[in-house]
C-alpha positions in Angstrom: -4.3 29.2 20.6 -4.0 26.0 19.2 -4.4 25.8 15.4 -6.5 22.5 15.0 -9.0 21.3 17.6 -8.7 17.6 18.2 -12.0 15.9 17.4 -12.9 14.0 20.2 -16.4 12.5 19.2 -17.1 11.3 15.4 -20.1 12.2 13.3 -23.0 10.1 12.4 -22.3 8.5 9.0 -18.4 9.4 9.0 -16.3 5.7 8.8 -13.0 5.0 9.5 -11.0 2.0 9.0 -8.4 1.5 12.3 -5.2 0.1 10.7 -4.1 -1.0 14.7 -7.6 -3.1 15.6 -8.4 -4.0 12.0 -11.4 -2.8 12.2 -14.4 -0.1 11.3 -15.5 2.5 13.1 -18.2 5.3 13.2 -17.0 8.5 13.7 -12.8 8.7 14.2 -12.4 6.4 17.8 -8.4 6.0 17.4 -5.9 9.0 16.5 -5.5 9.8 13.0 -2.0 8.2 12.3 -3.9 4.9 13.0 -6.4 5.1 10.2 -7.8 5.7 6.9 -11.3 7.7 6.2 -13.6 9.7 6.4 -15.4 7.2 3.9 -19.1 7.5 3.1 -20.4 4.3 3.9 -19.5 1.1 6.1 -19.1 -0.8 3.0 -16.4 1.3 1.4 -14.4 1.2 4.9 -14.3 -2.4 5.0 -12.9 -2.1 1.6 -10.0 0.7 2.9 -7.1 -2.2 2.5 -8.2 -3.5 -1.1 -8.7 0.4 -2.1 -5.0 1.2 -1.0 -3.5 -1.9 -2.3 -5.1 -0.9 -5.6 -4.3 2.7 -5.5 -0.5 1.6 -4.4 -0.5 -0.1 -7.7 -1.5 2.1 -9.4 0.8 5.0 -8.6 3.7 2.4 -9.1 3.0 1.6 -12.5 2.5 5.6 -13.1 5.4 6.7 -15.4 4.5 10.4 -14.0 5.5 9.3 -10.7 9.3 7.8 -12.2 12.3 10.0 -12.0 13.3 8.4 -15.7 12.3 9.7 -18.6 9.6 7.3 -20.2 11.6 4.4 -22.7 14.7 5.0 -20.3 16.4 2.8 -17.6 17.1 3.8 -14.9 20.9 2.5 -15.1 22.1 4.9 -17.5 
């Protein structure tokens, strides 16, 4: 018995950005690996890259996410 059943048709209202056609979509068209979403809206899908490039920032400039203790190099 398999433990997840592969979605083959989307929802109404579900979006997806495809990171291999560039482009939205209703309802999950490509495989998983090859996007980002479930967002609410079309509008927040087209926005998928900005959101991640933002987000990327952010988690690099996040001194939780540094092995270094905070005011330490890392060349110690």
């Amino acid at each position: 018995m398999a433990l997840f059943k592969k979605r083959t048709v989307g929802k109404p209202g579900e979006w997806y950005y495809c990171l291999e056609h560039k482009k939205v979509e209703e309802g999950p068209e490509c495989p998983a690996k090859d996007r980002f979403g479930p967002y609410a809206s079309r509008a927040e899908a087209e926005h998928a890259m900005r959101t991640a490039r933002e987000r990327n920032l952010e988690w690099e400039n996040d001194p939780k996410w540094h092995d270094a203790p905070a005011g330490r190099p890392d060349d110690e």
